[in-house]
C-alpha positions as CSV (number, residue, x, y, z in Angstrom):
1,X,74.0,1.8,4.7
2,X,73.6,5.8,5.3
3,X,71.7,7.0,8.4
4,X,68.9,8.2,5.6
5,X,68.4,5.4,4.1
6,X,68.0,3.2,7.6
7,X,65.6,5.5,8.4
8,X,63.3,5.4,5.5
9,X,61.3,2.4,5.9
10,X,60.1,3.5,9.3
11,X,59.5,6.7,7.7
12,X,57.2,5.0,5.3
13,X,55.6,2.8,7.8
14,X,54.5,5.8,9.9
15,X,53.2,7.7,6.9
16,X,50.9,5.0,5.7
17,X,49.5,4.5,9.7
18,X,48.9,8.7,8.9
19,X,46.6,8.3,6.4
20,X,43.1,9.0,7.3
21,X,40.5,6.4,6.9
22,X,38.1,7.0,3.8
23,X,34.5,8.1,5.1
24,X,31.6,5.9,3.8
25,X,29.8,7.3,1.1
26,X,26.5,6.2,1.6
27,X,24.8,6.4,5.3
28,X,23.9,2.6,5.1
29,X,28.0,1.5,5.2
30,X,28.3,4.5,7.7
31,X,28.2,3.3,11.7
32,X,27.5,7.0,12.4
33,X,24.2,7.2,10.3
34,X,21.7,6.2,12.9
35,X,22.7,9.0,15.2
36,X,22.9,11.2,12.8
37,X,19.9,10.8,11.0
38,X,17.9,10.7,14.2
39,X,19.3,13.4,15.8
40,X,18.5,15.4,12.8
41,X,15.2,14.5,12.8
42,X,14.7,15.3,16.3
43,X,16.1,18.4,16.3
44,X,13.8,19.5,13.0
45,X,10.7,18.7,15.8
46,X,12.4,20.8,18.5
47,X,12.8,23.4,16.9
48,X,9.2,23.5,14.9
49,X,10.1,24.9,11.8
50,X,12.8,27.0,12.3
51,X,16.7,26.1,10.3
52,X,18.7,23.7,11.8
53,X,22.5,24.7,11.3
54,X,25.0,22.6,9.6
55,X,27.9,21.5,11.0
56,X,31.4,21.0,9.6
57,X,31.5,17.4,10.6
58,X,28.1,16.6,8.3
59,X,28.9,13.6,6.0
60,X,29.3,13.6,2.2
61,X,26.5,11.8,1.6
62,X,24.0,13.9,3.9
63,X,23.8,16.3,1.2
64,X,23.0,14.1,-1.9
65,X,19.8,13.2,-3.3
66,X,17.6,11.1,-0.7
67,X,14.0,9.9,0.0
68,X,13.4,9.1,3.7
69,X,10.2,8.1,5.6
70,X,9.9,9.6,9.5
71,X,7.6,7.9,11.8
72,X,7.2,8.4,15.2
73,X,5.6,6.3,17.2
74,X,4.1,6.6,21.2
75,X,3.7,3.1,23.3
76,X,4.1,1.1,20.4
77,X,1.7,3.5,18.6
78,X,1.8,5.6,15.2
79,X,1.6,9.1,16.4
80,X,3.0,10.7,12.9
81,X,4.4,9.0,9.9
82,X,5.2,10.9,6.6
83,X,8.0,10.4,3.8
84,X,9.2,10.4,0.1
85,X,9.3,8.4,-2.5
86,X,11.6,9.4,-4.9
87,X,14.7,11.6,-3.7
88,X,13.5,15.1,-4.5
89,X,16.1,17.5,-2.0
90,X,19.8,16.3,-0.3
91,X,19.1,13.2,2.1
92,X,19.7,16.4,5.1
93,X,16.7,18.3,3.6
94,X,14.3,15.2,3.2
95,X,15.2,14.5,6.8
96,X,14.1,18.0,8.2
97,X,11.4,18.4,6.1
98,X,9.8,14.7,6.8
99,X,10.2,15.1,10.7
100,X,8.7,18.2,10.9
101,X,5.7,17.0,8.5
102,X,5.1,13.8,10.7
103,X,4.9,15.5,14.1
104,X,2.8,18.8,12.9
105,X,1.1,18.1,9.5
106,X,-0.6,14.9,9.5
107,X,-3.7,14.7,8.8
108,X,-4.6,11.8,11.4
109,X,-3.1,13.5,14.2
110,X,-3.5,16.9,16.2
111,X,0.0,18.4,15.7
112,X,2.7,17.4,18.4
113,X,3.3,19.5,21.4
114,X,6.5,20.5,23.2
115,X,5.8,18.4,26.4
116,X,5.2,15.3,24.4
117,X,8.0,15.1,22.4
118,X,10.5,13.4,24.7
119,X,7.7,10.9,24.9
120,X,7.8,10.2,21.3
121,X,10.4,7.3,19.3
122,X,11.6,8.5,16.4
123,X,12.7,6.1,13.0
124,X,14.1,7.0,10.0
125,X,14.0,4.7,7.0
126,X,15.9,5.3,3.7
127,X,14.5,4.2,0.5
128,X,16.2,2.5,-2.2
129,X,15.4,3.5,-5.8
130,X,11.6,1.6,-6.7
131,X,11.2,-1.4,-9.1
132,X,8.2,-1.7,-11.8
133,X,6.8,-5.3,-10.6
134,X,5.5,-6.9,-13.5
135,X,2.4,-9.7,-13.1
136,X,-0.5,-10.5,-15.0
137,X,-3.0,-10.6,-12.2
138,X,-3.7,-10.3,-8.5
139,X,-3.0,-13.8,-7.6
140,X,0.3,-13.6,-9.4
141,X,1.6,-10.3,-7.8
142,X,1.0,-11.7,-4.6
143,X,3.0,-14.8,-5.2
144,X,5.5,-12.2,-6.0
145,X,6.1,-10.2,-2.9
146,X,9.0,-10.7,-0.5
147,X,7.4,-10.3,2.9
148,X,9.2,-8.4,5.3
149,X,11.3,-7.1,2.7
150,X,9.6,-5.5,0.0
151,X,8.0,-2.3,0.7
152,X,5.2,-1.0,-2.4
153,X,3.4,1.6,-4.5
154,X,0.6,0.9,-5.3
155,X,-1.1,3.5,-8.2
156,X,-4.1,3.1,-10.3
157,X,-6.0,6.6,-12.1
158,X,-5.0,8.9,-9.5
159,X,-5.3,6.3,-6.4
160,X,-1.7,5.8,-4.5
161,X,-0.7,4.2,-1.5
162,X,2.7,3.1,0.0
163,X,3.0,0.4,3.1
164,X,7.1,0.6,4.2
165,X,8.2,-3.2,4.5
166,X,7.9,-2.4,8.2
167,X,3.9,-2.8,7.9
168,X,4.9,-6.5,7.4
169,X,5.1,-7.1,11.2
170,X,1.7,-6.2,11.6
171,X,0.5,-7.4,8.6
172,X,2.2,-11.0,7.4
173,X,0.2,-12.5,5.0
174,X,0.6,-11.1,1.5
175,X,-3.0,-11.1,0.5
176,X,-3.8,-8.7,3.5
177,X,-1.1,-7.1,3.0
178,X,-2.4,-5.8,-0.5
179,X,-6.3,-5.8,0.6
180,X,-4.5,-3.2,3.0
181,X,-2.6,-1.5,0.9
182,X,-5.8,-1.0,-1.5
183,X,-7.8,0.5,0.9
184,X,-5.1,3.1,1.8
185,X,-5.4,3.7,-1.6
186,X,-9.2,4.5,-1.2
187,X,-9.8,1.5,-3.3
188,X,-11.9,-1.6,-2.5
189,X,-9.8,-3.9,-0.4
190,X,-10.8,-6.6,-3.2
191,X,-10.2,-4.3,-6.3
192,X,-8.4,-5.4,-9.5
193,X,-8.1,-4.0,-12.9
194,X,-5.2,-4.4,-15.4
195,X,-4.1,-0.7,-15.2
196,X,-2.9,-1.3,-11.5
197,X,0.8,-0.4,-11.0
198,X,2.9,-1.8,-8.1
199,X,6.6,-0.7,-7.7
200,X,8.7,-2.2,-4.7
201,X,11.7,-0.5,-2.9
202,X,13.3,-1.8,-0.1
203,X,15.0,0.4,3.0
204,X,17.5,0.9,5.8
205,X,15.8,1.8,9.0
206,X,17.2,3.5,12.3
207,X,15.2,3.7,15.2
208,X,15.8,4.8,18.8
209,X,15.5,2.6,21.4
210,X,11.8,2.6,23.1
211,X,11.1,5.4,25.2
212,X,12.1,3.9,28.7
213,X,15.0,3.2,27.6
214,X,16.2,6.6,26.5
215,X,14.9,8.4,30.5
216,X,18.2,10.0,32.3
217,X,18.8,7.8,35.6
218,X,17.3,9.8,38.2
């Protein structure tokens, strides 16, 4: 056997060990996502409206098509929550734009200063594509959700609300948690007609850890 041809298995071996790993494709099979997504969207607050620059080590999938609700929260509090539905902009833009929206242009809350955001949690949940329930009535839509997973649309005429499956944890029974839903909708908490429309999605959520938590050692 030739000094070449001795040599060539090892020379194999080490290529294959070479070869990069494949990067996820979608941020919910990517350990990196949280951070990412997070740090994006508290970056979009910081800087109050002005561009955030990408990076060359952005994932793939950061610039496709994605729908992403950003809620931040203060003490266990809502201080800012606002999202998409359907992907609209690249999962990067959604993020940016969301953020932003929650912590300086919703409605139920005076827009969020400088000093108070390090005082502010920050989660980021990506929507899956939504579902058209089908049911005949009120009673038999109920008996169709999944609590704790299923998070809904609720339309009827121009009425729409959305409850994030998260609202589960605070609301557990799935009777309330429609009667709820309704009157986010402006609608009577006890309102039916045959023209309602419900569509489901589901999500993958990141949060950071509580506020406490997140204070440099001094």
């Amino acid at each position: 056997m030739s000094t070449t041809e001795a040599m060539t298995p090892t020379v194999r071996a080490r290529s294959a060990r070479r070869r990069p790993t494949p990067r996820p494709v979608h941020p919910a099979s990517d350990p990196s996502a949280g951070p990412i997504l997070l740090g994006l969207a508290r970056s979009a607050i910081a800087a109050r409206g002005a561009s955030i620059p990408r990076t060359f080590m952005e994932p793939a999938w950061l610039a496709r098509p994605g729908a992403v609700f950003v809620t931040l929260t203060r003490n266990g509090r809502l201080r800012g929550c606002t999202g998409s539905i359907e992907p609209r902009r690249s999962l990067r833009e959604d993020v940016i734009r969301n953020a932003a929206a929650a912590a300086f242009h919703d409605a139920r809350f005076p827009p969020l200063p400088a000093v108070e955001l390090p005082l502010v949690r920050i989660e980021v949940s990506l929507l899956s594509p939504t579902e058209q329930l089908s049911f005949t009535s009120r009673e038999d839509l109920v008996l169709r959700l999944r609590p704790g997973v299923d998070g809904l649309v609720l339309s009827w005429h121009g009425h729409r609300g959305t409850f994030l499956p998260q609202v589960w944890e605070q609301v557990p029974n799935p009777d309330d948690f429609l009667s709820h839903l309704l009157h986010k909708a402006r609608l009577p908490e006890l309102f039916w007609d045959q023209d309602v429309t419900v569509r489901r999605y589901t999500v993958t959520s990141w949060s950071e850890p509580a506020e406490s938590a997140r204070r440099m050692p001094t």
